[in-house]
NUBAVO-569805 format. One line per field, with one value per residue (C-alpha): y, x negated, z; residue in one letter. Coordinates in nm, 4 decimals. Layout:
residues N
north <- Y;...
east <- X;...
up <- Z;...
residuo <- a;...
//
This chain:
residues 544
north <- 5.2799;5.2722;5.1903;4.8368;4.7620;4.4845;4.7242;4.8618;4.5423;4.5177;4.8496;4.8139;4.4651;4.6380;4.9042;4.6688;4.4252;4.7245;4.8323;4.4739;4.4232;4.6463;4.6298;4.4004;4.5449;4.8373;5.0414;5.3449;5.5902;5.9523;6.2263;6.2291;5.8910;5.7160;5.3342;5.2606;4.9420;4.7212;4.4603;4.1482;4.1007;4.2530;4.0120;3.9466;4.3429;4.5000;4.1571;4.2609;4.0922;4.3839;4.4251;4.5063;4.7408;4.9305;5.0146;5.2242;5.5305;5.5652;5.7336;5.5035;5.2382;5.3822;5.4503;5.8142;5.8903;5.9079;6.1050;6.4262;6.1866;6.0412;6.3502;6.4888;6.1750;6.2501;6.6183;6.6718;6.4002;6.5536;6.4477;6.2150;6.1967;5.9521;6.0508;5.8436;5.5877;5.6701;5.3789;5.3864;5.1034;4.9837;4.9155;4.5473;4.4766;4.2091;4.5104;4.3998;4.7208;4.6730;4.4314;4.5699;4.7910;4.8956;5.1104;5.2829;5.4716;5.7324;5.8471;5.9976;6.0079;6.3341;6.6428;6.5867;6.2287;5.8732;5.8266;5.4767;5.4153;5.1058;4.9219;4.6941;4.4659;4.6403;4.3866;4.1528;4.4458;4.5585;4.2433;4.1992;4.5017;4.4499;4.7462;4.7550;4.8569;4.8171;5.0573;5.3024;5.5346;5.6228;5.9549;6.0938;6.4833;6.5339;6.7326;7.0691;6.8815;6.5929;6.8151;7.0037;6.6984;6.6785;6.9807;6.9827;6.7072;6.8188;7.1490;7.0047;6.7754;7.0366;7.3117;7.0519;6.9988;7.3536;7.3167;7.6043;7.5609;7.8287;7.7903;7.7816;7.9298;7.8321;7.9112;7.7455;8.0319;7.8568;7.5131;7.4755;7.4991;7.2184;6.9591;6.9933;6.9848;6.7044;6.3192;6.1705;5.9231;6.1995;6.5073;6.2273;6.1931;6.5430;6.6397;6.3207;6.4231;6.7595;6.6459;6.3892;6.6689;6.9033;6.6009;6.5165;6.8512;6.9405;6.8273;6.4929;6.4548;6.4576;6.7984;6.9714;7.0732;7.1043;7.3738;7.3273;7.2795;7.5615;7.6268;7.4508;7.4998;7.3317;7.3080;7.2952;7.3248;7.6584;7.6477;7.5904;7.7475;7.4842;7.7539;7.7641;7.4222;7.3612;7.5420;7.4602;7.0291;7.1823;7.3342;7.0191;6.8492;7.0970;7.0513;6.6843;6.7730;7.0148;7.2877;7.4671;7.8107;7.8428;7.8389;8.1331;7.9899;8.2173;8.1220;8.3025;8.1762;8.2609;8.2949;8.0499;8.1577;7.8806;8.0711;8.3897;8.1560;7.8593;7.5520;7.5876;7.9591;7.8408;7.6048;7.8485;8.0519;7.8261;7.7205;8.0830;8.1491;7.8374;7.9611;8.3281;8.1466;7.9746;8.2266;8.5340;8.3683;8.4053;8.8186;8.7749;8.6011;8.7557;8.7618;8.5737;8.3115;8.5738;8.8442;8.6121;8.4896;8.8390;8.8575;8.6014;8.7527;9.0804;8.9223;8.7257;8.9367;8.9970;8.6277;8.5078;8.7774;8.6877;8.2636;8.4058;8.5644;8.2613;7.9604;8.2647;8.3056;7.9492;8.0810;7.7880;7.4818;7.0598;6.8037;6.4555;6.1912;5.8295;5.5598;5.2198;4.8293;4.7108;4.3166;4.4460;4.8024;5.0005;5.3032;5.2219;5.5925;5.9531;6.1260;6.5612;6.7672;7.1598;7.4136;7.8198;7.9202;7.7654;7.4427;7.5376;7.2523;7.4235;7.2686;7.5816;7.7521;7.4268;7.4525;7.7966;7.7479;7.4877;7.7359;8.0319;7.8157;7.7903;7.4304;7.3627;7.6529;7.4939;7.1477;7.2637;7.4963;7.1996;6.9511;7.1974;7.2466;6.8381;6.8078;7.0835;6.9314;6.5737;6.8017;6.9396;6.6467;6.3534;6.2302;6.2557;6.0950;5.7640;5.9534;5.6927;5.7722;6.0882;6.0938;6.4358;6.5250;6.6479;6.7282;6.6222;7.0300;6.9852;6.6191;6.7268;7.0705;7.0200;7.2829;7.1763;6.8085;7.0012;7.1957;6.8765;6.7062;7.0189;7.0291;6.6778;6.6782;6.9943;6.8132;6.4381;6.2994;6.4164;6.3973;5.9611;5.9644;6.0989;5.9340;6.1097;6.0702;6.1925;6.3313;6.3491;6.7415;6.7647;6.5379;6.4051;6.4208;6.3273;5.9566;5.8153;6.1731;6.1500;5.7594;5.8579;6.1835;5.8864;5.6302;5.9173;5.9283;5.6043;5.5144;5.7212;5.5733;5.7773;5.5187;5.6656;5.6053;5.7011;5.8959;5.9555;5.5860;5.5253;5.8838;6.0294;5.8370;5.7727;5.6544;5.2838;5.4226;5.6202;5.2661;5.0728;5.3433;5.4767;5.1965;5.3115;5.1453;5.1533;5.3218;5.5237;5.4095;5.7255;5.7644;5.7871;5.4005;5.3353;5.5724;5.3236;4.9832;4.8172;4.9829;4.9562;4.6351;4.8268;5.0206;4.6952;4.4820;4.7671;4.7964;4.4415;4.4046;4.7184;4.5730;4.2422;4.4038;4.5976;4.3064;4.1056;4.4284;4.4012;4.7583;4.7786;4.9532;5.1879;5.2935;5.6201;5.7977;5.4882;5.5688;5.2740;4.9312;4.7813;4.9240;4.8308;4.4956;4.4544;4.6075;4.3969;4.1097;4.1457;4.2111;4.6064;4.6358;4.9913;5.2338;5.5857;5.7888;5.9108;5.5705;5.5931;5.9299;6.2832;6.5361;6.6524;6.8376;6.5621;6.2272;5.8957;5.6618;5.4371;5.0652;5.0277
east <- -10.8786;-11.2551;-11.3954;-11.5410;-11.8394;-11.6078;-11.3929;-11.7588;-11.8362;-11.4809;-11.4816;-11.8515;-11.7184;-11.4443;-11.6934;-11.9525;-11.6054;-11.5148;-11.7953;-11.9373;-11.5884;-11.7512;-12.1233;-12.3804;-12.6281;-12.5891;-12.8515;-12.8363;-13.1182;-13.2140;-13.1847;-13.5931;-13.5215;-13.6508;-13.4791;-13.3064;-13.0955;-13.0221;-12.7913;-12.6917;-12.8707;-13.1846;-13.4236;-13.2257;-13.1915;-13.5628;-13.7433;-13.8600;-13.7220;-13.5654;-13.8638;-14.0900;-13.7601;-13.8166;-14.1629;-14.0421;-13.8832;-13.5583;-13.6873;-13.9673;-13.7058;-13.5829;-13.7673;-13.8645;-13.6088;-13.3987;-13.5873;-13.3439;-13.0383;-13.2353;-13.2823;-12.9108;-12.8145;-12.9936;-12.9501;-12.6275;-12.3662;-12.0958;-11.9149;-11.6184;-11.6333;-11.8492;-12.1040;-12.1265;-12.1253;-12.3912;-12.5313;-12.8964;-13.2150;-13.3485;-13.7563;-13.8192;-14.1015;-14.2501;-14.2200;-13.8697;-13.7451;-13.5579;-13.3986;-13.2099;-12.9250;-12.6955;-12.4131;-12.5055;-12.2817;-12.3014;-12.1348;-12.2150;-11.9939;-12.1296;-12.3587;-12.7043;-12.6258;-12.7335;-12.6184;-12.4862;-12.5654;-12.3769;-12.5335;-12.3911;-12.5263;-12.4216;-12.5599;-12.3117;-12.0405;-12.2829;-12.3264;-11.9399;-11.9337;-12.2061;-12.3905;-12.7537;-13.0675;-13.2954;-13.0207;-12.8602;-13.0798;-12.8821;-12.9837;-12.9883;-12.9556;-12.5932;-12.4908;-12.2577;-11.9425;-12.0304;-12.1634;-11.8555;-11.6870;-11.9501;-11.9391;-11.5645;-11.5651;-11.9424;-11.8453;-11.5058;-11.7148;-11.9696;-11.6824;-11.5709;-11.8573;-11.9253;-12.3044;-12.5331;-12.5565;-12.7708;-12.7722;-13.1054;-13.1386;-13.4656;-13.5201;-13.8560;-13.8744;-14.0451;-14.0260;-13.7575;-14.0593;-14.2207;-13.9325;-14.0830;-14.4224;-14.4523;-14.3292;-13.9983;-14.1281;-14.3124;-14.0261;-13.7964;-14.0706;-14.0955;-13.7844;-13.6825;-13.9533;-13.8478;-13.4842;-13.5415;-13.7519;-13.4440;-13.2266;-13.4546;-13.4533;-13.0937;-12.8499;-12.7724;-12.9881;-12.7061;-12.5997;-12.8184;-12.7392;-12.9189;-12.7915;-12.9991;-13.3849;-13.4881;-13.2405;-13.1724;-12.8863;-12.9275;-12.7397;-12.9819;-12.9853;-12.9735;-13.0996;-13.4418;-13.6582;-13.7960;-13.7970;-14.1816;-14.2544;-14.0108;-14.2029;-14.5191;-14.3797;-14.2567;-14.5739;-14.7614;-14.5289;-14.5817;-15.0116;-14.9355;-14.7856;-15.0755;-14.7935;-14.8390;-15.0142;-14.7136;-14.4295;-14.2815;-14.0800;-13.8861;-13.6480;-13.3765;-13.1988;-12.8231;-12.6645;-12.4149;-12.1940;-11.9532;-11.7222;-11.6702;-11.5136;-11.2434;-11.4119;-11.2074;-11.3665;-11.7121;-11.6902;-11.5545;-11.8329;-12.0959;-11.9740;-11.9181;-12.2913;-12.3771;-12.1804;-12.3534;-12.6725;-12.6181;-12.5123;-12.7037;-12.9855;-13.1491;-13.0649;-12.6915;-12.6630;-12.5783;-12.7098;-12.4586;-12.1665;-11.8840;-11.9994;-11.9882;-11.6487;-11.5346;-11.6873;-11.4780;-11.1985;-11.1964;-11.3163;-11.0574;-10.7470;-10.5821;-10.5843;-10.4612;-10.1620;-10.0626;-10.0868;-9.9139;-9.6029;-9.6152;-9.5759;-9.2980;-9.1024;-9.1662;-9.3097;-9.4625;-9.3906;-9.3311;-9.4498;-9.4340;-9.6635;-9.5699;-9.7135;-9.5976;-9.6245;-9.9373;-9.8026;-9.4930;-9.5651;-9.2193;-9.2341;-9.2397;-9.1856;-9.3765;-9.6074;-9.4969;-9.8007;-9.8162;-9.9002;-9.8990;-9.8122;-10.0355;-10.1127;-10.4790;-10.5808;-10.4377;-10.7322;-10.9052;-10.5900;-10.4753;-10.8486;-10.7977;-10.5076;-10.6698;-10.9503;-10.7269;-10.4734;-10.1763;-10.1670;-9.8809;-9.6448;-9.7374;-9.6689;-9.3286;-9.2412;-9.2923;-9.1317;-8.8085;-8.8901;-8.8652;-8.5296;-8.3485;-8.4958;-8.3296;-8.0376;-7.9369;-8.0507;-8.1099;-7.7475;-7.7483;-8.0632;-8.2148;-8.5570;-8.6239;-8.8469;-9.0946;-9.3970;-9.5080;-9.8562;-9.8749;-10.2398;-10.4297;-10.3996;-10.0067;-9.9681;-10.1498;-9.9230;-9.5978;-9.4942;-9.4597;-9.3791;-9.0497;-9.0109;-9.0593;-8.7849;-8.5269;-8.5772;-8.5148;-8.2027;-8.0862;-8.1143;-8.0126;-7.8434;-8.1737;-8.4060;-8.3492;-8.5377;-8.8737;-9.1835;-9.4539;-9.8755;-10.0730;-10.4201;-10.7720;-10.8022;-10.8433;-10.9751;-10.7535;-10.8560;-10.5847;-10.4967;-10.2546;-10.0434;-10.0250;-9.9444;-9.6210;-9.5003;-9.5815;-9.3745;-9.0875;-9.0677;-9.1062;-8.8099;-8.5526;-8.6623;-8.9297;-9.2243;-9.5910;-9.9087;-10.2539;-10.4272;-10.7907;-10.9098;-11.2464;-11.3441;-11.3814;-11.5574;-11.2935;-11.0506;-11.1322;-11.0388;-10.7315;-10.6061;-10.6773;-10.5530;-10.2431;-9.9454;-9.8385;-9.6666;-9.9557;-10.3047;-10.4521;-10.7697;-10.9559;-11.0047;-11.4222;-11.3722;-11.1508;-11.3379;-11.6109;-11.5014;-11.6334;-11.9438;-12.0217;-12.0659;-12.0848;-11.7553;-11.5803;-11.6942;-11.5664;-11.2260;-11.1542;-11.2400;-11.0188;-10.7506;-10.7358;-10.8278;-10.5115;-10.2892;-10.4024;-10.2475;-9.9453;-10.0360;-9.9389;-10.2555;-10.2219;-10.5072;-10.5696;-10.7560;-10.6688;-10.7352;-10.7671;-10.6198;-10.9583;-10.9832;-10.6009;-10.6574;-10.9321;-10.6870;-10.4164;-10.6438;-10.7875;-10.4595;-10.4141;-10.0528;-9.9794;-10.1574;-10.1486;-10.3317;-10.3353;-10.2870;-9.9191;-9.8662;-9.9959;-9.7903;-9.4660;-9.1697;-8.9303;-8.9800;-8.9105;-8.6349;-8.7166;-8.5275;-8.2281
up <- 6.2879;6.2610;5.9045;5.8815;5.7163;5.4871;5.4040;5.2500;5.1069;4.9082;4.7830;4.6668;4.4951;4.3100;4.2044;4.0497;3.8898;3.7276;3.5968;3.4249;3.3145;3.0225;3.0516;3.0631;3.2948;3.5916;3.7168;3.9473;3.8697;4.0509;3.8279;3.8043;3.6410;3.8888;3.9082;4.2622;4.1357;3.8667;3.8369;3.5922;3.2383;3.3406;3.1738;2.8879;2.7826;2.8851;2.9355;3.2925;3.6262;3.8708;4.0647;3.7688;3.6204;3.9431;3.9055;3.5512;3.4504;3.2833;3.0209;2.9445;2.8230;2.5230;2.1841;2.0948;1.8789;2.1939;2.4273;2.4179;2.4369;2.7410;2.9328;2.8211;2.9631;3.3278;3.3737;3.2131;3.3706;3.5397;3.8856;3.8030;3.3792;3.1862;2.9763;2.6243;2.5216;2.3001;2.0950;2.1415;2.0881;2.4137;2.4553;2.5712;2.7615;2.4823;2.2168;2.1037;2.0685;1.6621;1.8036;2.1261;2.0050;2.3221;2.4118;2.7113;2.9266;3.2351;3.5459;3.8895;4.1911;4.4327;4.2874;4.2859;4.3690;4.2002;3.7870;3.7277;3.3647;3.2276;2.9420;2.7118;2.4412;2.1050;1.8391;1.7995;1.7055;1.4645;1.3201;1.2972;1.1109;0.9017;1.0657;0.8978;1.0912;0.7545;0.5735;0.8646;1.0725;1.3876;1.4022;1.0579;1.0406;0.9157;0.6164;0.6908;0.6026;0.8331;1.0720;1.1034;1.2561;1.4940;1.6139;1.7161;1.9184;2.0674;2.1500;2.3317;2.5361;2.6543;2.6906;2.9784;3.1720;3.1744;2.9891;2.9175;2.5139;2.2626;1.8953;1.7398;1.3812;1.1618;0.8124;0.6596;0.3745;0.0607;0.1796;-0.1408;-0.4048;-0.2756;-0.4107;-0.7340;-0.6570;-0.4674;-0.5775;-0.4771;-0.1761;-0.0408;-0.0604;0.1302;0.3977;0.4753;0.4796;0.7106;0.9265;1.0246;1.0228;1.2238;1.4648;1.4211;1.5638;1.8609;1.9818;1.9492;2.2265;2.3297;1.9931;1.7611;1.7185;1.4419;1.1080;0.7497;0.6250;0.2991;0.2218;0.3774;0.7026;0.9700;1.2929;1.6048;1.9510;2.2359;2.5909;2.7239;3.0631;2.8447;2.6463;2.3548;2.0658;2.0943;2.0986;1.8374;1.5569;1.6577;1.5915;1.2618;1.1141;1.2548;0.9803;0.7232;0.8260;0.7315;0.4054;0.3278;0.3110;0.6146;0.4296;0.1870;0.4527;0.6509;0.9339;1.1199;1.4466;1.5779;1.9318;1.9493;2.2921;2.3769;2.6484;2.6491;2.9275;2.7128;2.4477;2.4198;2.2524;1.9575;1.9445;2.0343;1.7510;1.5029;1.5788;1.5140;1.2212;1.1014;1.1854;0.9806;0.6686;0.7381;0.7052;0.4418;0.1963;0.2980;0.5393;0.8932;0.8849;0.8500;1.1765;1.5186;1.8312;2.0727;1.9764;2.0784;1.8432;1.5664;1.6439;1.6613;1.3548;1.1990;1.3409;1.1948;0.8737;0.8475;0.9980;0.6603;0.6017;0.9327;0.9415;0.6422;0.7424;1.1174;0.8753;0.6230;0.9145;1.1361;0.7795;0.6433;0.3222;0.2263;0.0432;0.1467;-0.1283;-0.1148;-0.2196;-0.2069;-0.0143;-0.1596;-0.0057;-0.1652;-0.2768;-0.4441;-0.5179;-0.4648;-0.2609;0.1329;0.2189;0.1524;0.3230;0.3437;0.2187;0.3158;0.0280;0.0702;-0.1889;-0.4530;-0.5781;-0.4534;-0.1092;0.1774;0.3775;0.4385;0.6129;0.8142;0.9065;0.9946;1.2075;1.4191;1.5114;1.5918;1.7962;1.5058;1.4432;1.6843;1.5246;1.1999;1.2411;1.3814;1.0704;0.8309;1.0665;1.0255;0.6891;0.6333;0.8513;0.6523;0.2974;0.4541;0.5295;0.2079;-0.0430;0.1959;0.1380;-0.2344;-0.3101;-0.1029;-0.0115;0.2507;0.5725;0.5674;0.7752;0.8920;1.0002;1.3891;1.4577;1.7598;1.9079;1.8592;2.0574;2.3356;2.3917;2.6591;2.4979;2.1204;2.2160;2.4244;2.1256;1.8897;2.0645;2.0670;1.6926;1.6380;1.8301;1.6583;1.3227;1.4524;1.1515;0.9201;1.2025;1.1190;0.8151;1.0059;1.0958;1.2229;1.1716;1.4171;1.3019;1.4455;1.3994;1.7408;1.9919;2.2288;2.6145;2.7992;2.5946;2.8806;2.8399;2.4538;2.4600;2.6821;2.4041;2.1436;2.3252;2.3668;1.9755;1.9483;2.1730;2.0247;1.6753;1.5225;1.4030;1.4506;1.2911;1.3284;1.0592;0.9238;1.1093;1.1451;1.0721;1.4185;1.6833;1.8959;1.6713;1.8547;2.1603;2.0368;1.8411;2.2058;2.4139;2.1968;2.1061;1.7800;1.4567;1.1792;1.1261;0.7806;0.7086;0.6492;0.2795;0.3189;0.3645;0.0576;-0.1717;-0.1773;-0.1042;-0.4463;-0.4497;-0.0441;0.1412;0.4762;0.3822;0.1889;0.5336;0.7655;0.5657;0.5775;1.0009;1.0708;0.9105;1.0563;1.3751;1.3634;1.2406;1.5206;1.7658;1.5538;1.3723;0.9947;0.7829;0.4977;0.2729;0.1259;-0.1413;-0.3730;-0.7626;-0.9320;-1.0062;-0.9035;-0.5686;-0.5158;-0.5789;-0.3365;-0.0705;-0.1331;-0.1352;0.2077;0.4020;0.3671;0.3714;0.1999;-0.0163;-0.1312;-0.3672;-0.7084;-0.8786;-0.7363;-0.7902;-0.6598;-0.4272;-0.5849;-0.5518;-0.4401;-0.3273;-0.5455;-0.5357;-0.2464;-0.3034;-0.0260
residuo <- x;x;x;x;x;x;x;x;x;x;x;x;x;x;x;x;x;x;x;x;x;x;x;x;x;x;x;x;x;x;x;x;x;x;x;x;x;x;x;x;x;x;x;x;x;x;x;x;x;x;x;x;x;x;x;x;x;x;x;x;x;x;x;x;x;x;x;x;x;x;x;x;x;x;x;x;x;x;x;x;x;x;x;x;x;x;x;x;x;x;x;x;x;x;x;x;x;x;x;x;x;x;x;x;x;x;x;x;x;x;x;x;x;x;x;x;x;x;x;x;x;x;x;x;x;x;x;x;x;x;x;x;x;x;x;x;x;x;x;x;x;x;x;x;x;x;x;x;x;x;x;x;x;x;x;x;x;x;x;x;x;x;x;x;x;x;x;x;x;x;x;x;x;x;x;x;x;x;x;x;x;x;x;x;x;x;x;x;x;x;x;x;x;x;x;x;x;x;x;x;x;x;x;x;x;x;x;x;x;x;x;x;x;x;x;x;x;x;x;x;x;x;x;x;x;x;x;x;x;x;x;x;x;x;x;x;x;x;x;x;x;x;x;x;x;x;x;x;x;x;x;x;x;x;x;x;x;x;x;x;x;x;x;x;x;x;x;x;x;x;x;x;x;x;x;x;x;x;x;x;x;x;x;x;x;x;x;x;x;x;x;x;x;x;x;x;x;x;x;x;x;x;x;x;x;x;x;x;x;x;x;x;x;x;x;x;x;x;x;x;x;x;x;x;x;x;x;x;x;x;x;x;x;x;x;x;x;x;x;x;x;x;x;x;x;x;x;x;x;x;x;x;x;x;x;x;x;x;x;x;x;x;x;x;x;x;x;x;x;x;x;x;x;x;x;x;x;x;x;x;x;x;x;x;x;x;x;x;x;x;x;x;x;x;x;x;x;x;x;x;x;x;x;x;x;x;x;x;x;x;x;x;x;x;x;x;x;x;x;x;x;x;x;x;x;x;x;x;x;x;x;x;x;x;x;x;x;x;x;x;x;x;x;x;x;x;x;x;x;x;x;x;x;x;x;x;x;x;x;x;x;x;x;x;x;x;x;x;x;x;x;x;x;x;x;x;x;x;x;x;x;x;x;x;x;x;x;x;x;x;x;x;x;x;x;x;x;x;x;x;x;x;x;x;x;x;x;x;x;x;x;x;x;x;x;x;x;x;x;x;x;x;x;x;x;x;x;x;x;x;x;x;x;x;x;x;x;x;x;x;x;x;x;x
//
């Protein structure tokens, strides 16, 4: 049957429907960034009408800081995934451009074809979170903790879409002195300056690092060669600051090969070579990505046999801290920590496991761990439910969900008292897969909730995508909630967001009565932390 130009018409309707069911304003560039089409809000978002948008670049309509993003944006889309959505400040034609905040997104259909970047008007959300543009820069270099986070889900992305990434190394040798030479304002200028410079010219201009005063890590694109024009911006910095004489800045690029490694290796690696650099400086580091995870590796090989024969031999311990119902304050169930061995934080080696592919074996070990506690003192004492952690590596693995369900059904009378939390360790890809092993558990009784919420940026997508019983608000939120507007405002919206889905909210990190009373005031419906009691040896009574 020949094709009919309506058939054409329909399919291009369903096309554009689907796209402004979650955007504002379509428009179709070449990868030059030349504009071939535009569509909906056009005046109300840049200010020109869709002749005069067609007469401009792409990258003319954004602000500076976003210039790398920009061109990430353009030359990096792949065939059939989207690329963001990034939140970014739009340039309007009348100079408006503080007041345009937008969440733009980006997909292509054919190689070397047109990008259809959808744009969406962002300020509204950030007003209903209290998001402040006097108080928040968007593209703030992130600490190495912070940056961490980062990195893992980065790294995951790019490992996908099969980008050339290098890792650019720059230590600014003396730069440290100046902190007490020069006055407060003016330290904070310089050193925003050049890590603001550090974040434009990393990739997708959110992926660099201060590693302290004088060092700085940064992804970058690695079909390019920036390294020179990089430390020529920087001494123009340190020329401004009248410090350009007393600084010694040496650069060192890394190669990336992304197909050598697994992302989880790749980001292992970089973070390794940050940690190099930090301690012992721009000397220590290596010369490619996989030497320096072989590096960790053989670093590291008497502590990962020995955490391969502790999760194989279960020589570990379970604790349990409580989590109680925040109106009446009796125990709603416990969470089950992991320690090896010491009462030391077993983050480092639950790290550790993640990067070397272990998390799955673990998560299983203290889920059997749990059902033969339940097993042997379950019956005498009324323990109530147990939630056990299954990270984000483990959900996603047909393997350990198979094994998950064996072990449940091996253990069925115990196996009643479970619940299970799934953390943000890992980012999930494949949401509609996960949702169905999370309905599985769900439908033979096992309740699940969503840990660390709010700390990853997808954890709105995970809450929308995922159907689950309750969400932890991550305890970054709650740490600060009487001394934070922002986190007191965000606190209060994610919980009412998630009644309104009929999801139950517990807080974390709580330590005093203060901060308790808050929660309990604005609708959170469970807490844990300290002020209820630390990890122990057996869980309380829980009321029948």
């Amino acid at each position: 049957m020949p094709f009919k130009s309506t058939d054409m018409k329909s399919q291009r309707d369903r096309f554009l429907a689907f796209a402004f069911a979650a955007a504002d304003l379509l428009i179709e560039i070449k990868q030059n960034g030349e504009i071939l089409y535009t569509s909906g809000a056009v005046r109300a978002i840049t200010g020109y009408d869709d002749e005069e948008l067609k007469t401009k670049n792409f990258h003319d309509l954004f602000t500076s800081n976003d210039n790398t993003l920009v061109s990430s944006i353009t030359q990096h889309t792949g065939v059939g995934s989207k690329h963001g959505p990034y939140l970014m400040k739009i340039m309007h034609k009348d100079g408006l451009s503080d007041e345009k905040h937008i969440f733009l997104s980006s997909f292509t259909l054919k190689e070397e074809g047109p990008i259809y970047i959808a744009v969406s008007l962002a300020d509204a959300l950030l007003s209903f979170i209290e998001f402040s543009k006097a108080e928040t820069s968007l593209h703030a270099i992130p600490n190495m903790k912070d940056f961490e986070q980062i990195l893992r889900k980065k790294i995951s992305n790019i490992s996908a879409t099969q980008q050339a990434v290098d890792v650019q190394v720059l230590q600014l040798e003396g730069m440290a002195k100046f902190q007490n030479q020069l006055d407060a304002n003016t330290w904070a200028g310089l050193t925003a300056a050049i890590g603001q410079l550090m974040m434009e010219s990393s990739l997708d201009g959110e992926t660099a690092v201060k590693v302290d005063d004088e060092k700085y890590l940064l992804l970058k694109d690695g079909e390019t060669n920036q390294e020179e024009i990089l430390q020529k911006k920087i001494m123009e910095i340190a020329e401004k600051y009248n410090i350009a004489d007393a600084i010694n800045l040496q650069s060192k690029s890394i190669e990336g090969d992304l197909s050598a490694l697994s992302a989880r290796e790749a980001t292992r690696a970089v973070l390794y070579t940050m940690n190099k650099m930090e301690q012992q400086g721009l000397d220590a580091v290596g010369d490619d990505l996989k030497g320096s995870f072989s590096a960790f590796l053989e670093e590291n090989a008497i502590k990962i046999s020995n955490l391969k024969r502790m999760i194989s031999h279960q020589d570990f311990q379970i604790k349990f801290q409580p989590i109680v119902m925040l109106d009446r304050e009796n125990v709603s169930h416990h969470e089950v920590l992991v320690r090896f061995n010491s009462e030391k934080s077993p983050f480092e080696l639950i790290t550790m496991c993640e990067d070397i592919g272990l998390s799955p074996d673990l998560d299983l070990a203290i889920c059997r761990q749990t059902l033969k506690y339940i097993d042997q003192k379950g019956k005498k004492n009324n323990i109530g439910q147990l939630a056990v952690n299954i990270s984000g590596q483990s959900i996603q693995s047909d393997k350990f969900v198979k094994t998950l369900l064996e072990t449940l059904k091996e253990y069925s009378g115990a196996a009643k008292s479970l619940m299970f939390e799934i953390t943000e360790s890992s980012e999930i890809k494949d949401l509609d897969k996960v949702d169905g092993y999370i309905q599985e558990l769900r439908g033979k009784g096992y309740p699940v909730c969503l840990d660390d919420f709010g700390a990853g940026a997808a954890s709105f997508q995970y809450l929308h995508k995922l159907q689950v019983d309750g969400v932890k608000i991550d305890g970054a939120y709650v740490r600060n909630v009487l001394t934070s507007t922002r986190d007191a405002t965000m606190v209060k919206n994610m919980t009412q967001m998630c009644h309104e889905m009929g999801v139950y909210v517990v807080a974390e990190m709580i330590e005093n009565e203060d901060q308790k009373e808050f929660l309990r005031a604005i609708g959170v419906d469970k807490g844990q932390g300290w002020l209820f009691g630390k990890a122990e040896d057996k869980p309380l009574p829980v009321d029948p």
